[in-house]
N, C-alpha and C positions, 0 to 999 in steps of 0.2 A: 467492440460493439459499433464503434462508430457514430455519425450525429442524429442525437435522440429530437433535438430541439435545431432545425435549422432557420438561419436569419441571413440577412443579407446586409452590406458596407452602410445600405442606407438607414440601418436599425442602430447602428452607432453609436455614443456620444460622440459629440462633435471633435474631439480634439484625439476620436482615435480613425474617424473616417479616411484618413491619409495613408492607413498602411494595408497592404495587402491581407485579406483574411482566410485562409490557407484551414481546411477542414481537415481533424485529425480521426486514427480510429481508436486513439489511446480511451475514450471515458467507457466506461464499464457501466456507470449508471447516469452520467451525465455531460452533456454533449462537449467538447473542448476544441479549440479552435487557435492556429498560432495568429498573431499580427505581425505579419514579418521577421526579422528579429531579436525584436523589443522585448512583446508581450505575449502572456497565455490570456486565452479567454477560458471559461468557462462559464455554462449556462446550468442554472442550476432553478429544478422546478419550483413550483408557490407554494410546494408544502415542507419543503428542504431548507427554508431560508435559513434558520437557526444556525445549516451548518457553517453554513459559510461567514456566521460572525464568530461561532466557536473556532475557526480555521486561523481565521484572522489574529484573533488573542492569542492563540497558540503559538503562531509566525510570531509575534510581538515579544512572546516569550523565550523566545529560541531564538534570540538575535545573538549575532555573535557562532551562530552556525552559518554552516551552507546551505540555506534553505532560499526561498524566491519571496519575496515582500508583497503581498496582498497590497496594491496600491489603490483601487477606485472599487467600489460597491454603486451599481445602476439600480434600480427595482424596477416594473412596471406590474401591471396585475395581473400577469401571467405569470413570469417567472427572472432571476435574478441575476445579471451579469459581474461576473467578479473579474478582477481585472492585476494581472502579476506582472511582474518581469522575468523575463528568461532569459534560463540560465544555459549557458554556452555551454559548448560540449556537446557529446553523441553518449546516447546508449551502447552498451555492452554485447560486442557480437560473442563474444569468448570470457571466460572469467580464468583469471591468474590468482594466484593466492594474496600476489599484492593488492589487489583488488580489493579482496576476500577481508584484509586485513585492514582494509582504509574503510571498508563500508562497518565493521564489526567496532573501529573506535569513533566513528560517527556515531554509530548504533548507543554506545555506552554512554556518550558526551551526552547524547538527548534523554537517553533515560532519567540521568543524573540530575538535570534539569527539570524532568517533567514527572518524576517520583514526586516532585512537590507541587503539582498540579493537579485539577481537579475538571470534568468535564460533562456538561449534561448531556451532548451525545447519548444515545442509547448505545448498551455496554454488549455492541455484533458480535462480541468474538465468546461470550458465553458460554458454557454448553449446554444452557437448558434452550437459549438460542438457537444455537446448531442443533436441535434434537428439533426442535420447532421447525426447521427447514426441509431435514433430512423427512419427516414427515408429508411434509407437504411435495415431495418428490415420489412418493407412492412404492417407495425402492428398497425389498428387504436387505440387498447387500451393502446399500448406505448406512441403514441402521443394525447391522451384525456390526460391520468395524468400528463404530460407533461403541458398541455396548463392548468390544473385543477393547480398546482404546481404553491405559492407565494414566489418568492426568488429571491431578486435583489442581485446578486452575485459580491463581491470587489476583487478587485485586494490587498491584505494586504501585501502580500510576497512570498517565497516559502514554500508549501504545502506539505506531506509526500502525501496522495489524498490518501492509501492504506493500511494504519493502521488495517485491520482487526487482528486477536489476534493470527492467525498463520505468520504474521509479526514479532511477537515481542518474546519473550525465558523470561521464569522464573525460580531461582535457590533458592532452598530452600524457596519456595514462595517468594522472590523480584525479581523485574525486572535487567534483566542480558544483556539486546539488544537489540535494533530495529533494523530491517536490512529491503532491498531493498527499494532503494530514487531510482530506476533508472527512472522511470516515475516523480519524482519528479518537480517540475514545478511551476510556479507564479500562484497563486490562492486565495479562500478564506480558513481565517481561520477558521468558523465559520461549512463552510463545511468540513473541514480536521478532526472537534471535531464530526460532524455528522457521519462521516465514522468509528469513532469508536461507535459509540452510535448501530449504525446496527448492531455490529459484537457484541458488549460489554453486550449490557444492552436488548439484547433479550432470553427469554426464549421458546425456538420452536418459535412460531410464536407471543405469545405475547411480548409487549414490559412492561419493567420494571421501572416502574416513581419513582420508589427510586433510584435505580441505573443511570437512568439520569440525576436524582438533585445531587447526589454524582458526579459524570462527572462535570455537570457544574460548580458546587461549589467548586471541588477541582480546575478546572484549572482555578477558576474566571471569567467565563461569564456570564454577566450581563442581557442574552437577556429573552423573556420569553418564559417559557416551552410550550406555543401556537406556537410563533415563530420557536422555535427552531423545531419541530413537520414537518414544511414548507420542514427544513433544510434535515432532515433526510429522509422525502420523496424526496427529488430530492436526496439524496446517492441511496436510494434504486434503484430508478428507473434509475439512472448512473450503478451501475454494475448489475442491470437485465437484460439491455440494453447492455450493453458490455458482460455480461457472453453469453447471447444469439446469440449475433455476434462471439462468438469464441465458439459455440459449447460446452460450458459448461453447469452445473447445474444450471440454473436462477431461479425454480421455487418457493423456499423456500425463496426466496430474495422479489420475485414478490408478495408469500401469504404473507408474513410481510407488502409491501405495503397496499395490501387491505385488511387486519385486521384496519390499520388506517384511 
């Protein structure tokens, strides 16, 4: 999407005016900017603020992972500057199974953690959500696989919901960070493992059932790879549906659908 909210070195506080602030097109809903380096910005609107202190607890909770530390909250009456450090490394041009396998005991370490958590976030990943969307897209083939789609979704705890693999940084091939919980939110687990299965264990449009079984098997799901199949067609059709609602790239998401 690129920057929703632009500002300039002299919007600053003062003690980050010294680094260079480099515009990203990583925010989907809200604007992201590096500081050199150092730091992430993110600008986050006046009616969002909540998330960004619900991001913040959560980071706090998940110490002791590789996640980025919420260091400084600005406000003004407009809208919010939150301020991280960042984390080294490049994203993923290519996914190996070792990957596959460092992101999937990531995946479980935070679950494990955040099963015991709770989040007032509004609960996106839904389906009566998703049905609410899929509507407002005006689109009978969003809402047939929608209704075609077998997935009784649990409330287990809170969910990353957006794991795809430019979420995450690797340094010397290992995993170096996950970043952005700001949509973070009570969901399933089962889906949060699906959301990497989309991004992780597809080749162009086919999907790769060794790299699934490595997924499952590294982070211990027991479900079976029919089931799981349910799973990852409700991700897809969750951010074909939302890419499409924000004027993004959906179609590569949507062919992955109907290849299965």
């Amino acid at each position: 999407m690129g920057i929703k909210t632009a500002i300039t070195k002299d919007e600053l506080p003062q003690k980050y005016k010294g680094f260079n602030l480099c515009e990203t097109q990583d925010g989907l809903t809200h604007s992201v900017y590096l500081l050199g380096n150092e730091y992430v910005l993110k600008i986050v609107e006046d009616n969002e603020r909540t998330k960004i202190l619900n991001e913040q607890k959560l980071l706090e909770d998940l110490e002791g992972l590789c996640v980025p530390k919420l260091l400084d909250i600005y406000t003004n009456e407009s809208y919010t500057m939150a301020f991280y450090s960042q984390i080294s490394g490049e994203s993923l041009s290519g996914v190996s199974d070792s990957n596959i396998k460092q992101i999937a005991h990531f995946l479980k370490e935070f679950h494990t953690k955040s099963k015991n958590l709770s989040s007032t976030n509004k609960k996106i990943y839904e389906k009566q959500y998703l049905k609410t969307l899929i509507e407002q897209t005006n689109k009978n083939e969003f809402l047939n696989y929608f209704n075609d789609i077998n997935v009784q979704l649990q409330n287990n705890g809170v969910v990353h919901g957006d794991l795809f693999y430019d979420n995450a940084k690797f340094e010397d091939n290992n995993l170096s960070g996950v970043y952005d919980f700001i949509e973070a939110c009570e969901g399933d687990f089962v889906f949060d493992l699906a959301v990497i299965a989309i991004s992780w264990c597809f080749e162009n449009d086919t999907i790769d059932e060794n790299k699934v079984n490595v997924l499952l098997t590294t982070y211990g799901c027991k479900i079976t790879y029919t089931k799981f199949m349910e799973y990852i067609k409700y991700a897809l059709l969750y951010y074909t549906v939302t890419r499409y609602l924000n004027n993004r790239d959906y179609k590569e998401l949507l062919q992955r659908l109907e290849s299965l």
